[in-house]
CHARMM-style PDB file with segment names, atoms N, HN, CA, C and O in Angstrom:
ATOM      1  N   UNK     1       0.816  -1.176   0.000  1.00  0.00      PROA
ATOM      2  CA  UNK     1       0.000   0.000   0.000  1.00  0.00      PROA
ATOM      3  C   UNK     1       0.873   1.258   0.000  1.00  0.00      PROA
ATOM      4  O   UNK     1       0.525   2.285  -0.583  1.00  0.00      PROA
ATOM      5  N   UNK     2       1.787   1.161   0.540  1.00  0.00      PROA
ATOM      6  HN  UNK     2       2.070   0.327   1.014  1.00  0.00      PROA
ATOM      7  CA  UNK     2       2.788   2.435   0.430  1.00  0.00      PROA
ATOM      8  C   UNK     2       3.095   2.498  -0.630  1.00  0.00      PROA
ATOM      9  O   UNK     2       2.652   3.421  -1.313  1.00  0.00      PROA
ATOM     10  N   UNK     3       3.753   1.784  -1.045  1.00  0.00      PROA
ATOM     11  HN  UNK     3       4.113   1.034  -0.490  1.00  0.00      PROA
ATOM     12  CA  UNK     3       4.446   2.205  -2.168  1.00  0.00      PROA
ATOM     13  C   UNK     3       3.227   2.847  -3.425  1.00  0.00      PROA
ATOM     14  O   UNK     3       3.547   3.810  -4.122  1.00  0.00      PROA
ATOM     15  N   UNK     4       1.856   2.177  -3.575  1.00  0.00      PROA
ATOM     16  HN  UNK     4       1.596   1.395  -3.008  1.00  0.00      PROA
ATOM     17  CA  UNK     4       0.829   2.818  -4.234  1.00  0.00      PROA
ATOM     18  C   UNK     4       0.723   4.426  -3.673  1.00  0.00      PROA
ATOM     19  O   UNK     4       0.477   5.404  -4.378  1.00  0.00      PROA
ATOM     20  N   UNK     5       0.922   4.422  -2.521  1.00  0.00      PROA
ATOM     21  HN  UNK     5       1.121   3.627  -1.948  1.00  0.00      PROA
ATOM     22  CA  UNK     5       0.418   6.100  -2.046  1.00  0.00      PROA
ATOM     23  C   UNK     5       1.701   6.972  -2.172  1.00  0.00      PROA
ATOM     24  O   UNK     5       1.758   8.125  -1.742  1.00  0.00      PROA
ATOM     25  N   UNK     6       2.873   6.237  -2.885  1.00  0.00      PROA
ATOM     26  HN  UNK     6       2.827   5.301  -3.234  1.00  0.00      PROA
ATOM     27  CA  UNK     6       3.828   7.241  -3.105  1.00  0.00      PROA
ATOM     28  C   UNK     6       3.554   7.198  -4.642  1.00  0.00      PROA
ATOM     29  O   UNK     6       4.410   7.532  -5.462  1.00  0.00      PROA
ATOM     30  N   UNK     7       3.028   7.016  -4.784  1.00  0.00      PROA
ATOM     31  HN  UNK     7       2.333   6.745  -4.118  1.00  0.00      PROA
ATOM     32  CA  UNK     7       2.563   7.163  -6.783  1.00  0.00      PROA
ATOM     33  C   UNK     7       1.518   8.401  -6.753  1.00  0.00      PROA
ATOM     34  O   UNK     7       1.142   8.869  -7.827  1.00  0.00      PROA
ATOM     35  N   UNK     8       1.127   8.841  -5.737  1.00  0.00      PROA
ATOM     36  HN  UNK     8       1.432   8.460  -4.865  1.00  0.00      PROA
ATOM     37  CA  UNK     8      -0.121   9.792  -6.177  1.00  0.00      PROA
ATOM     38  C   UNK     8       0.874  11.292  -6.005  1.00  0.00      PROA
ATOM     39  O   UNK     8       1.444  11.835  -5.059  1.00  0.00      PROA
ATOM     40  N   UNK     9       0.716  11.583  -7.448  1.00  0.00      PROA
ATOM     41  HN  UNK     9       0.253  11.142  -8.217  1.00  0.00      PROA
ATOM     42  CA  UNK     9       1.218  12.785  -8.019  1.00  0.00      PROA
ATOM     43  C   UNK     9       2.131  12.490  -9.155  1.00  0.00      PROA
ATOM     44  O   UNK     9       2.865  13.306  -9.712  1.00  0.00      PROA
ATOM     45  N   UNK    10       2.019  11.410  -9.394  1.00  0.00      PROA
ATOM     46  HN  UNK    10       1.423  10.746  -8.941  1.00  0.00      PROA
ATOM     47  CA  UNK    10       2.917  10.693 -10.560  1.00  0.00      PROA
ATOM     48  C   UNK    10       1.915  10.758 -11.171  1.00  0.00      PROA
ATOM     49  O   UNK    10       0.852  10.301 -10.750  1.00  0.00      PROA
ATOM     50  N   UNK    11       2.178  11.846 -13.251  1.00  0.00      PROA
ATOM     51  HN  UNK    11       3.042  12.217 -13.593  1.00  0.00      PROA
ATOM     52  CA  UNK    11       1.668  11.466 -14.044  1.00  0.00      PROA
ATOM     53  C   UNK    11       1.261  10.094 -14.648  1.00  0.00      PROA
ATOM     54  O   UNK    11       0.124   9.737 -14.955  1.00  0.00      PROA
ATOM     55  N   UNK    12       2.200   9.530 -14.736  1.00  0.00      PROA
ATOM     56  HN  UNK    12       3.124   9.820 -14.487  1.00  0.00      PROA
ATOM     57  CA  UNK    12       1.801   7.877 -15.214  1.00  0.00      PROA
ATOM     58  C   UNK    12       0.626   7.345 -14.023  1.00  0.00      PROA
ATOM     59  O   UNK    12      -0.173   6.675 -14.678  1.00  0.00      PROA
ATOM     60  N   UNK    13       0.356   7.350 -13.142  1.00  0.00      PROA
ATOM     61  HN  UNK    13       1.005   7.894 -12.610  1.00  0.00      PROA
ATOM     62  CA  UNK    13      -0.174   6.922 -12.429  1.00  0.00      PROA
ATOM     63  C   UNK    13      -1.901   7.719 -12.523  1.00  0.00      PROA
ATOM     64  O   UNK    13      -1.939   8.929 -12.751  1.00  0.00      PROA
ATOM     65  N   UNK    14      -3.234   6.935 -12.330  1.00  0.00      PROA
ATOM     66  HN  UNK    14      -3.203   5.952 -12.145  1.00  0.00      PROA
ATOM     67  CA  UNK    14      -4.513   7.681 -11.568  1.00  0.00      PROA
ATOM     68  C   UNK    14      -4.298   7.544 -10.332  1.00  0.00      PROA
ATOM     69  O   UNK    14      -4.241   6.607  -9.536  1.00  0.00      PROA
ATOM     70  N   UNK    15      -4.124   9.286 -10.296  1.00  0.00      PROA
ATOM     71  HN  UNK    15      -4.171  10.048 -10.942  1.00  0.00      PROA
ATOM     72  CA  UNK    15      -4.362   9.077  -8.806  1.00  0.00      PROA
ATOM     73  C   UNK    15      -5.936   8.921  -7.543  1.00  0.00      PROA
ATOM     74  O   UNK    15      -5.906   8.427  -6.416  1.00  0.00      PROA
ATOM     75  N   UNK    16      -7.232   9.575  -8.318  1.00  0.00      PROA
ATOM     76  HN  UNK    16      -7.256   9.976  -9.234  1.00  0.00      PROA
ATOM     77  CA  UNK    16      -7.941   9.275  -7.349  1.00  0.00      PROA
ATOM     78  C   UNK    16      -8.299   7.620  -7.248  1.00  0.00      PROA
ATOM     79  O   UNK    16      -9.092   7.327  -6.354  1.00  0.00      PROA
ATOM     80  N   UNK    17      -7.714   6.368  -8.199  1.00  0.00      PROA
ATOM     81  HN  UNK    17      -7.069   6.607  -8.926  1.00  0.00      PROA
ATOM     82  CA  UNK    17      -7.796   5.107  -8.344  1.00  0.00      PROA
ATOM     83  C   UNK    17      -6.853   4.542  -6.803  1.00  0.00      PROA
ATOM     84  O   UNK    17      -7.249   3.811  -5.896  1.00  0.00      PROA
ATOM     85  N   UNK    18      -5.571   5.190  -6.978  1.00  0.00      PROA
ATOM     86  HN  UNK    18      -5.248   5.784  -7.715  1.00  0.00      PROA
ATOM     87  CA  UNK    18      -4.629   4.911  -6.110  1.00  0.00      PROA
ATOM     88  C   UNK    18      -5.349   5.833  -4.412  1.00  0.00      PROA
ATOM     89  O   UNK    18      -5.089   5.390  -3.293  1.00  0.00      PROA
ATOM     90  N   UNK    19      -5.870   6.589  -4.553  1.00  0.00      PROA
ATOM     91  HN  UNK    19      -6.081   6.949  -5.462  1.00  0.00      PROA
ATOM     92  CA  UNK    19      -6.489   7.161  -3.083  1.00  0.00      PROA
ATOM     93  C   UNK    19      -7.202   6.386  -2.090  1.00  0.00      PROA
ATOM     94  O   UNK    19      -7.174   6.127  -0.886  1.00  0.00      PROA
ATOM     95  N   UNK    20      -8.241   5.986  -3.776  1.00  0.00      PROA
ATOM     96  HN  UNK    20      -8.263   6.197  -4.754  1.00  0.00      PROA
ATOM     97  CA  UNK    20      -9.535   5.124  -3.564  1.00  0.00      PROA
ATOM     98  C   UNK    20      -9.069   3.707  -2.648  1.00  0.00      PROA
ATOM     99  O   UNK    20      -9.552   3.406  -1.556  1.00  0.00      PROA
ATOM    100  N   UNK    21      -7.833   2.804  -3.514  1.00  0.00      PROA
ATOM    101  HN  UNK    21      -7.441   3.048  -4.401  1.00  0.00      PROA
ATOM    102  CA  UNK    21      -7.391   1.765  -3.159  1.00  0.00      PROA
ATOM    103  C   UNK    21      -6.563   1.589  -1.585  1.00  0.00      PROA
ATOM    104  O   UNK    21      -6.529   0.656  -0.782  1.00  0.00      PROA
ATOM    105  N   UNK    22      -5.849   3.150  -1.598  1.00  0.00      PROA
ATOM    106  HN  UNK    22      -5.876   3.908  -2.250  1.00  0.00      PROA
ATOM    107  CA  UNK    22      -5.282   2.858  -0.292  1.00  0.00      PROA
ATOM    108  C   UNK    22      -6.345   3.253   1.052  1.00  0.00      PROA
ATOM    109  O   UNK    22      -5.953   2.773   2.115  1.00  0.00      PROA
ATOM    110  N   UNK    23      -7.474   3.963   1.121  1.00  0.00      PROA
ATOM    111  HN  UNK    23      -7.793   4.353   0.257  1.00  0.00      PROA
ATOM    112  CA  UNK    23      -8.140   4.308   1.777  1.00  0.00      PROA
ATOM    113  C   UNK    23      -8.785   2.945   2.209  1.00  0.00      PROA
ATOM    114  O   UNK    23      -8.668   2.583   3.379  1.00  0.00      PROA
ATOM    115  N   UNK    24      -9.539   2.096   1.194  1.00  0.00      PROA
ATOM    116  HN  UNK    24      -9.634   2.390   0.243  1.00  0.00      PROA
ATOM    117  CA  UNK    24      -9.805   0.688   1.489  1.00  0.00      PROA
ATOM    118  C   UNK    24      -9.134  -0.364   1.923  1.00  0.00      PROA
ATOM    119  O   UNK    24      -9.513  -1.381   2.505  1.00  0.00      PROA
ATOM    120  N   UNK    25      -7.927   0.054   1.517  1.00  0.00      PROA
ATOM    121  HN  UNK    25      -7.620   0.880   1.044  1.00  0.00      PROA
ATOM    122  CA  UNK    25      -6.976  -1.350   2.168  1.00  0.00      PROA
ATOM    123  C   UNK    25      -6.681  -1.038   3.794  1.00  0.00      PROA
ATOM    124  O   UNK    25      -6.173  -1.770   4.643  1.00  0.00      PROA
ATOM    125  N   UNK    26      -7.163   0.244   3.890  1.00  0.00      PROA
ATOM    126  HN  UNK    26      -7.576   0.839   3.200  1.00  0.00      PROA
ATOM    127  CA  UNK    26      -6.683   1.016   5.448  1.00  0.00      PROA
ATOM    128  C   UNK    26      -7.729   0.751   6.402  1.00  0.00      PROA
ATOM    129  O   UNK    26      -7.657   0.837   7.628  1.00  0.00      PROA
ATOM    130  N   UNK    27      -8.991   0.323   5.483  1.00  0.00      PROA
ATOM    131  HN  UNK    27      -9.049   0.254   4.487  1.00  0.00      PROA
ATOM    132  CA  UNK    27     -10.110   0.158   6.478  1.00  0.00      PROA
ATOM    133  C   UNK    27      -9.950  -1.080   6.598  1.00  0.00      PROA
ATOM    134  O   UNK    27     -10.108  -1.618   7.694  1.00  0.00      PROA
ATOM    135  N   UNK    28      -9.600  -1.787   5.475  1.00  0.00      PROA
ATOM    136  HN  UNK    28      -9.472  -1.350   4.584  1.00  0.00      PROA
ATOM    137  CA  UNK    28     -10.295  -3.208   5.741  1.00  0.00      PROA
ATOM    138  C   UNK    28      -9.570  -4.261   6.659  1.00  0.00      PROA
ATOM    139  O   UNK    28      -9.740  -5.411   7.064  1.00  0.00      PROA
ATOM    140  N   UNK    29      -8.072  -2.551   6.830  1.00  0.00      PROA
ATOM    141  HN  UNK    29      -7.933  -1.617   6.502  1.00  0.00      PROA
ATOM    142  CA  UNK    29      -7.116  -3.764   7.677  1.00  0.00      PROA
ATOM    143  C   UNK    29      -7.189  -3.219   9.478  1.00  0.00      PROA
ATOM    144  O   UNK    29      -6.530  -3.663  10.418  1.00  0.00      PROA
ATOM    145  N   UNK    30      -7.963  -2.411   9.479  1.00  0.00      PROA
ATOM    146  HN  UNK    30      -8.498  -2.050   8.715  1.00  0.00      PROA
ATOM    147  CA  UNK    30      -8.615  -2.412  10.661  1.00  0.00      PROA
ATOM    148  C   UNK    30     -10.041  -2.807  10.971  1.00  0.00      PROA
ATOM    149  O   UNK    30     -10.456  -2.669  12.122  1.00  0.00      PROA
ATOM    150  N   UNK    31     -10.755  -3.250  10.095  1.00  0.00      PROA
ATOM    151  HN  UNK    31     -10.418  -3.362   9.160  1.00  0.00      PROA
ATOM    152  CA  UNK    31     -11.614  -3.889  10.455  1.00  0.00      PROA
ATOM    153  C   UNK    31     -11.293  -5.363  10.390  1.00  0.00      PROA
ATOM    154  O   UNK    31     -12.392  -5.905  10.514  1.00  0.00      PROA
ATOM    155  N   UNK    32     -10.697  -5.970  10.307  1.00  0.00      PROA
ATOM    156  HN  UNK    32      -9.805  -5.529  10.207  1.00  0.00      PROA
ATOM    157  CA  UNK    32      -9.922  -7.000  10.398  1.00  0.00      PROA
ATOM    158  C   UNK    32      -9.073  -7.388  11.901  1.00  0.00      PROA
ATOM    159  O   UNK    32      -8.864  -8.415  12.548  1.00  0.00      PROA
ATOM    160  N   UNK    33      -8.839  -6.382  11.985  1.00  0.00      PROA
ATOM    161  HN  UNK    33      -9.010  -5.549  11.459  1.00  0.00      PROA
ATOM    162  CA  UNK    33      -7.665  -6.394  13.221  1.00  0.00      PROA
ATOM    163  C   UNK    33      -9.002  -6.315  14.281  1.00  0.00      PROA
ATOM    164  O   UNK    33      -9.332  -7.238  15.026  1.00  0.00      PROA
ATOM    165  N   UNK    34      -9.618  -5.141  14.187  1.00  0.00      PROA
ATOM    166  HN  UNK    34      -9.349  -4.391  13.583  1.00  0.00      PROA
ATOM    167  CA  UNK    34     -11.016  -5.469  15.288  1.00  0.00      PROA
ATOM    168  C   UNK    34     -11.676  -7.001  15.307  1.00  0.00      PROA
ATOM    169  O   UNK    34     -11.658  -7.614  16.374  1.00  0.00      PROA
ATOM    170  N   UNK    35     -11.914  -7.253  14.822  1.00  0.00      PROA
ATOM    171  HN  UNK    35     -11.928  -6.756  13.955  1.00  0.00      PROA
ATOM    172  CA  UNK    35     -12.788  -8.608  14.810  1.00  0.00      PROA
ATOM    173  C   UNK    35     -11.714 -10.087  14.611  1.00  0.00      PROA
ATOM    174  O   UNK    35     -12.421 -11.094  14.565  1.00  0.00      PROA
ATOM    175  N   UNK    36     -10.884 -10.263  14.543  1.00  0.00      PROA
ATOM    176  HN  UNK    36     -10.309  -9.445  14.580  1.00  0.00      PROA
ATOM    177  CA  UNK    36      -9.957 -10.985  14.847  1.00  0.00      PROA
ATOM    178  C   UNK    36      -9.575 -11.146  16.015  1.00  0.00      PROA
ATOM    179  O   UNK    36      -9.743 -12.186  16.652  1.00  0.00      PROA
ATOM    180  N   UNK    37      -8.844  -9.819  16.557  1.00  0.00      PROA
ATOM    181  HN  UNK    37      -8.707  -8.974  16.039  1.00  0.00      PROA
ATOM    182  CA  UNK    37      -8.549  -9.767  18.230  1.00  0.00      PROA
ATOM    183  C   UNK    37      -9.876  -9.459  18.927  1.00  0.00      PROA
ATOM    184  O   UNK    37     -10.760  -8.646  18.661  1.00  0.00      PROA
ATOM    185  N   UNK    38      -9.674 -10.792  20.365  1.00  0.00      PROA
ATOM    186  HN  UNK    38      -8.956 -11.453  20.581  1.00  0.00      PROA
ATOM    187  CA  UNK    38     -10.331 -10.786  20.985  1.00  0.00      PROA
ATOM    188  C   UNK    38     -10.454  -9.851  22.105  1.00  0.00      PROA
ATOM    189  O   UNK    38     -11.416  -9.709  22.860  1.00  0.00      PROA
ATOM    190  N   UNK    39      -9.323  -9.229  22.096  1.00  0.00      PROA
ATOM    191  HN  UNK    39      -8.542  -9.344  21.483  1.00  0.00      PROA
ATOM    192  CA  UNK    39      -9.024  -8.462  23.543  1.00  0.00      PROA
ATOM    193  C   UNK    39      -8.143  -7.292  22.653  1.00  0.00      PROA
ATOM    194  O   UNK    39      -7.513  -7.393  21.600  1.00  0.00      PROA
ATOM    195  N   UNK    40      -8.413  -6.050  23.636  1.00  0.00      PROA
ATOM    196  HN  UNK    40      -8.925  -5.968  24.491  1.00  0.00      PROA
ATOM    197  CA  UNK    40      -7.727  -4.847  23.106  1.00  0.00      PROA
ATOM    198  C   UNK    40      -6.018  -4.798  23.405  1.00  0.00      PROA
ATOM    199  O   UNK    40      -5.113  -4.122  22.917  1.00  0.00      PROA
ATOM    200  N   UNK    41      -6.059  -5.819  24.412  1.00  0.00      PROA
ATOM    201  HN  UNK    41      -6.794  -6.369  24.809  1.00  0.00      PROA
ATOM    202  CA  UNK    41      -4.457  -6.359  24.372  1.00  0.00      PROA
ATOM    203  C   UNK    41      -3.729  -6.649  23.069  1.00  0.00      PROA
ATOM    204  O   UNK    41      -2.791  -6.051  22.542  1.00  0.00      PROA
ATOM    205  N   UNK    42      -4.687  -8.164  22.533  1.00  0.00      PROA
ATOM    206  HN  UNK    42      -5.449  -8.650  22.961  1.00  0.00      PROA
ATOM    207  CA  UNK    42      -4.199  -8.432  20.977  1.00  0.00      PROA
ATOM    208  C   UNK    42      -4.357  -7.557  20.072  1.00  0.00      PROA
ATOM    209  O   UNK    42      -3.588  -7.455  19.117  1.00  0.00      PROA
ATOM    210  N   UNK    43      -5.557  -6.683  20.292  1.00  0.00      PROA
ATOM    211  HN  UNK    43      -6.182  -6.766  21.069  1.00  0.00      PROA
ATOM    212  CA  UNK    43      -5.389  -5.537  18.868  1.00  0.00      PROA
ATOM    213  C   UNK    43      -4.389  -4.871  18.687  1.00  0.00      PROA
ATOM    214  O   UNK    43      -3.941  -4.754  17.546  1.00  0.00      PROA
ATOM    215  N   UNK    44      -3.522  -3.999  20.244  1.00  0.00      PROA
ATOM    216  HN  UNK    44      -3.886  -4.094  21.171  1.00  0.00      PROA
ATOM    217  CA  UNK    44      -2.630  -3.288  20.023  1.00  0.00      PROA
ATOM    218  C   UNK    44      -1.271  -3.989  19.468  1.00  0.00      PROA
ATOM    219  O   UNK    44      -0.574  -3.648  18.513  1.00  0.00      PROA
ATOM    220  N   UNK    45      -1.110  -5.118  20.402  1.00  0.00      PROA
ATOM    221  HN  UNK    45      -1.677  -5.396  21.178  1.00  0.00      PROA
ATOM    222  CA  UNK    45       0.177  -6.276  19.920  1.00  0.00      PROA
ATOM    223  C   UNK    45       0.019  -6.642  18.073  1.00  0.00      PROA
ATOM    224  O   UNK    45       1.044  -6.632  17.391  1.00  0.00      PROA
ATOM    225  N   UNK    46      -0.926  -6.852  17.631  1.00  0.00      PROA
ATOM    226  HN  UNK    46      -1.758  -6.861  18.186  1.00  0.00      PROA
ATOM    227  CA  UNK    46      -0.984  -6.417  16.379  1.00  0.00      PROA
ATOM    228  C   UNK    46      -0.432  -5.622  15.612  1.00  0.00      PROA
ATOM    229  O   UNK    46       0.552  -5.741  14.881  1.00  0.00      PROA
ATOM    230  N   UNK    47      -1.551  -4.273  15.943  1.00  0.00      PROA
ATOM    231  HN  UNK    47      -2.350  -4.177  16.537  1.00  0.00      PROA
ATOM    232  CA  UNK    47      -0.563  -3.498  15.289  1.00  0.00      PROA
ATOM    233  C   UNK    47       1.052  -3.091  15.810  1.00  0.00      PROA
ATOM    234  O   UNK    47       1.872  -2.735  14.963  1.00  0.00      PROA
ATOM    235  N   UNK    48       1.408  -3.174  17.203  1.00  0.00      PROA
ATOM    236  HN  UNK    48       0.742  -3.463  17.891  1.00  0.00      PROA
ATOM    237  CA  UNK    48       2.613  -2.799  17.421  1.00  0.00      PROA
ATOM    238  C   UNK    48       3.802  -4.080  15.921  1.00  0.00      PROA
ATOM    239  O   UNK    48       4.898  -3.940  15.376  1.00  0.00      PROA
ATOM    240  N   UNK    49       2.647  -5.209  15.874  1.00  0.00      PROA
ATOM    241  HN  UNK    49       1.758  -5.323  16.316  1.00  0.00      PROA
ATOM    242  CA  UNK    49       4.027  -6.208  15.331  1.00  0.00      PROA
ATOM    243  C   UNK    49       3.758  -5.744  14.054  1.00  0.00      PROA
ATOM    244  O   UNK    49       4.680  -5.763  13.238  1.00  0.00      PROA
ATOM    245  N   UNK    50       2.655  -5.325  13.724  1.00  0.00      PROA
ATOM    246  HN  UNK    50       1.907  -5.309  14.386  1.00  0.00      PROA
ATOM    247  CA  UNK    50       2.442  -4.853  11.707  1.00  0.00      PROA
ATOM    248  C   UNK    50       3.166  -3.372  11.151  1.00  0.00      PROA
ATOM    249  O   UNK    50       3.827  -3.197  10.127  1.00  0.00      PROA
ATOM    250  N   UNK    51       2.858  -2.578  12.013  1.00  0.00      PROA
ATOM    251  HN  UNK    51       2.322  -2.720  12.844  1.00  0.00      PROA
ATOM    252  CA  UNK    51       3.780  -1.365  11.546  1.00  0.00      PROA
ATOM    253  C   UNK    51       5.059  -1.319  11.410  1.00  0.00      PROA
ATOM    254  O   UNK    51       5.497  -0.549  10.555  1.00  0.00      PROA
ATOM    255  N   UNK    52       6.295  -2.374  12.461  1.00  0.00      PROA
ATOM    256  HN  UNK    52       5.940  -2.999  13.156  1.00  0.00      PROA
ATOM    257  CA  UNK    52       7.429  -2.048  12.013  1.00  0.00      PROA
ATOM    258  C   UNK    52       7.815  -3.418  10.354  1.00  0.00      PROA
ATOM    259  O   UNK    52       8.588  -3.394   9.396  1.00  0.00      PROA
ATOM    260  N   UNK    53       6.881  -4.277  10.804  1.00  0.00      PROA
ATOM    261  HN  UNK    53       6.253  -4.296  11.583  1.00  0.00      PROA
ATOM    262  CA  UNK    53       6.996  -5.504   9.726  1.00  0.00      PROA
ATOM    263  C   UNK    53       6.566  -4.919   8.201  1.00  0.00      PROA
ATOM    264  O   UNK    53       7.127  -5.359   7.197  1.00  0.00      PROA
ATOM    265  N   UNK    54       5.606  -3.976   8.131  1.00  0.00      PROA
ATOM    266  HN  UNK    54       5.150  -3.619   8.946  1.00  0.00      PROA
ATOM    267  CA  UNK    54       5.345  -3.332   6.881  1.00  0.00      PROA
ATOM    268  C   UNK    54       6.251  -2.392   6.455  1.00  0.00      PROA
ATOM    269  O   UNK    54       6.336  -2.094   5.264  1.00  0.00      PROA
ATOM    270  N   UNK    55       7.061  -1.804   7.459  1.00  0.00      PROA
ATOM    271  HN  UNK    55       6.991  -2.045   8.427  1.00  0.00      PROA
ATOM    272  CA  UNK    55       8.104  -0.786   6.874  1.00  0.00      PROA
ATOM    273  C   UNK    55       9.135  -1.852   5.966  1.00  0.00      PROA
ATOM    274  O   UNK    55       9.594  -1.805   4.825  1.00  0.00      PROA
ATOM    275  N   UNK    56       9.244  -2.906   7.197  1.00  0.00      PROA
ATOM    276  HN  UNK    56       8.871  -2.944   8.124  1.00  0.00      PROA
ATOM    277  CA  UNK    56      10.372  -3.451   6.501  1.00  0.00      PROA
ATOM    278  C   UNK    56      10.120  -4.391   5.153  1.00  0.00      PROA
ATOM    279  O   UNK    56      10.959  -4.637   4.286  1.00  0.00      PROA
ATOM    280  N   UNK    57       9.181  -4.703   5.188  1.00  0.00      PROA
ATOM    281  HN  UNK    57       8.499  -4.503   5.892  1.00  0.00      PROA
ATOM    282  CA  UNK    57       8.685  -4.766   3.557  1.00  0.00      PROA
ATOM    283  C   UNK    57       8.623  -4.453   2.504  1.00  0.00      PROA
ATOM    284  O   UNK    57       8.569  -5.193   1.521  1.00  0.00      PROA
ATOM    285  N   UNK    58       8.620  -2.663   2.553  1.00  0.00      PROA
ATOM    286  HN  UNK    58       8.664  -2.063   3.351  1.00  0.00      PROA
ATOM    287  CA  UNK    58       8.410  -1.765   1.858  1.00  0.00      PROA
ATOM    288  C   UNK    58      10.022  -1.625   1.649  1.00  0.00      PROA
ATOM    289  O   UNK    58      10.530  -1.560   0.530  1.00  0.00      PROA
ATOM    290  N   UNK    59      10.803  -1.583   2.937  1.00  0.00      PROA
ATOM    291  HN  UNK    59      10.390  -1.636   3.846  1.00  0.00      PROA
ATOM    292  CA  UNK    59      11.862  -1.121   2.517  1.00  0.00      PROA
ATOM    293  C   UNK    59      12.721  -2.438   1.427  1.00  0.00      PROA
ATOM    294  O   UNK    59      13.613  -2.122   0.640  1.00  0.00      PROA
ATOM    295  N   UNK    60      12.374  -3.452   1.549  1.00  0.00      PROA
ATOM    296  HN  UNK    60      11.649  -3.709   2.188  1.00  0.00      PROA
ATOM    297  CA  UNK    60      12.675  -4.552   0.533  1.00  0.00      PROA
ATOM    298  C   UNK    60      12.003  -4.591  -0.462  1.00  0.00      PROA
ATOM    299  O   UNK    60      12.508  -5.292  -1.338  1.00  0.00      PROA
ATOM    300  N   UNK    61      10.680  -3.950  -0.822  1.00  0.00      PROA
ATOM    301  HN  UNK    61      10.269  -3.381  -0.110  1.00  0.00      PROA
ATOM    302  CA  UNK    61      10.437  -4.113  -2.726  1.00  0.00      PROA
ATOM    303  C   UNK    61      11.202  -2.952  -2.969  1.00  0.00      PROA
ATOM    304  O   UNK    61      11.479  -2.857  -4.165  1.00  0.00      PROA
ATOM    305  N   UNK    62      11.792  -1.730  -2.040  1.00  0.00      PROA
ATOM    306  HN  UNK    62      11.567  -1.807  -1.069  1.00  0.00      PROA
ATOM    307  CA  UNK    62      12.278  -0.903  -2.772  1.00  0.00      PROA
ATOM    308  C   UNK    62      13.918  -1.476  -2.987  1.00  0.00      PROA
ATOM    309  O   UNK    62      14.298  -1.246  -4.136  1.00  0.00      PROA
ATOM    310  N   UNK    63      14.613  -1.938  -2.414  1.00  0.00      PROA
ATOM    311  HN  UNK    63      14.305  -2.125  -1.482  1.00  0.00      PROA
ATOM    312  CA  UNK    63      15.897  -2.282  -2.347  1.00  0.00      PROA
ATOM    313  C   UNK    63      15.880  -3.363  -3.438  1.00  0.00      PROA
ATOM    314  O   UNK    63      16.884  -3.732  -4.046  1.00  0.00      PROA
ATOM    315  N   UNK    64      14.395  -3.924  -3.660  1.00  0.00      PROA
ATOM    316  HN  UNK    64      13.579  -3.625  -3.166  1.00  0.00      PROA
ATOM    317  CA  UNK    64      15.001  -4.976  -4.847  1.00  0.00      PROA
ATOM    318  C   UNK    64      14.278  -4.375  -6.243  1.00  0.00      PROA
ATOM    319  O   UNK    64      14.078  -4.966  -7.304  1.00  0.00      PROA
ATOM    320  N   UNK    65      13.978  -3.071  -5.888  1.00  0.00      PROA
ATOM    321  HN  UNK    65      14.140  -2.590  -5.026  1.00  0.00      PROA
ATOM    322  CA  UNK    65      13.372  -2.441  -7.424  1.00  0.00      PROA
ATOM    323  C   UNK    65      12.067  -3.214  -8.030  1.00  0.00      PROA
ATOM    324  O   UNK    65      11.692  -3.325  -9.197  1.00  0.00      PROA
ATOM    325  N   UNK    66      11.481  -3.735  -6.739  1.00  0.00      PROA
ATOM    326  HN  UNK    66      11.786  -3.644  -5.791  1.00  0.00      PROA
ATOM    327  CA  UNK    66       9.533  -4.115  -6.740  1.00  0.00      PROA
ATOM    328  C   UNK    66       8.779  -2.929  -6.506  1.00  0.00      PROA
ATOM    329  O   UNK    66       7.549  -2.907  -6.511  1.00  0.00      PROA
ATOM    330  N   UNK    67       9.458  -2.016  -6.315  1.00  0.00      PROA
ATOM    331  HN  UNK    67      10.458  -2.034  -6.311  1.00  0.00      PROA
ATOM    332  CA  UNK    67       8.503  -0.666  -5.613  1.00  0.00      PROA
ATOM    333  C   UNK    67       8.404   0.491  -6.616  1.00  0.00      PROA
ATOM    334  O   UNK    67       7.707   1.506  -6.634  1.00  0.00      PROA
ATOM    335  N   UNK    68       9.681  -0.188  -7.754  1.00  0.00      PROA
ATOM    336  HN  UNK    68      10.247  -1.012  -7.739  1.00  0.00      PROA
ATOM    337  CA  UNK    68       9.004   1.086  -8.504  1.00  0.00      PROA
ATOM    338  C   UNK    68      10.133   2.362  -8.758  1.00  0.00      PROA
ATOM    339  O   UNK    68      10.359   2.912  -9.836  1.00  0.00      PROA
ATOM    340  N   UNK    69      10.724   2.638  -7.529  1.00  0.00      PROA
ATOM    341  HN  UNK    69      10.541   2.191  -6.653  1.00  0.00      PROA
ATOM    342  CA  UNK    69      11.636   3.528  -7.777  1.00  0.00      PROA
ATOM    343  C   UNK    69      12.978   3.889  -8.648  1.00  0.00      PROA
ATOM    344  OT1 UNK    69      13.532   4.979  -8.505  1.00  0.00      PROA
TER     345      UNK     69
END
């Protein structure tokens, strides 16, 4: 999803397509995370383990030139 929301302002790119897409992937991954975790314990442990695991994701399609740059 990042790497899509660093495309908006890139001619080659639509951007209200790319807005549209990351706005939904943002809900659907918290409505997900709500109803999965049973306890507001697991929701936060969640996200504490998804935010640094998605950076480092991101920072590997970019290091292997999957991201675009």
């Amino acid at each position: 999803m990042a790497i899509d929301v660093g495309r908006i302002g890139d001619p080659n790119y639509r951007t209200a397509e790319l807005v549209e897409y990351a706005a939904v992937l943002a809900v659907l991954a918290v409505v997900v995370t709500v109803l999965v975790g049973k306890t507001w314990r697991d929701r936060m442990l969640a996200l504490a383990y998804a935010v640094p695991l998605s950076a480092a994701g991101y920072l590997l399609m970019v290091a292997t030139a999957f991201g675009g740059r």
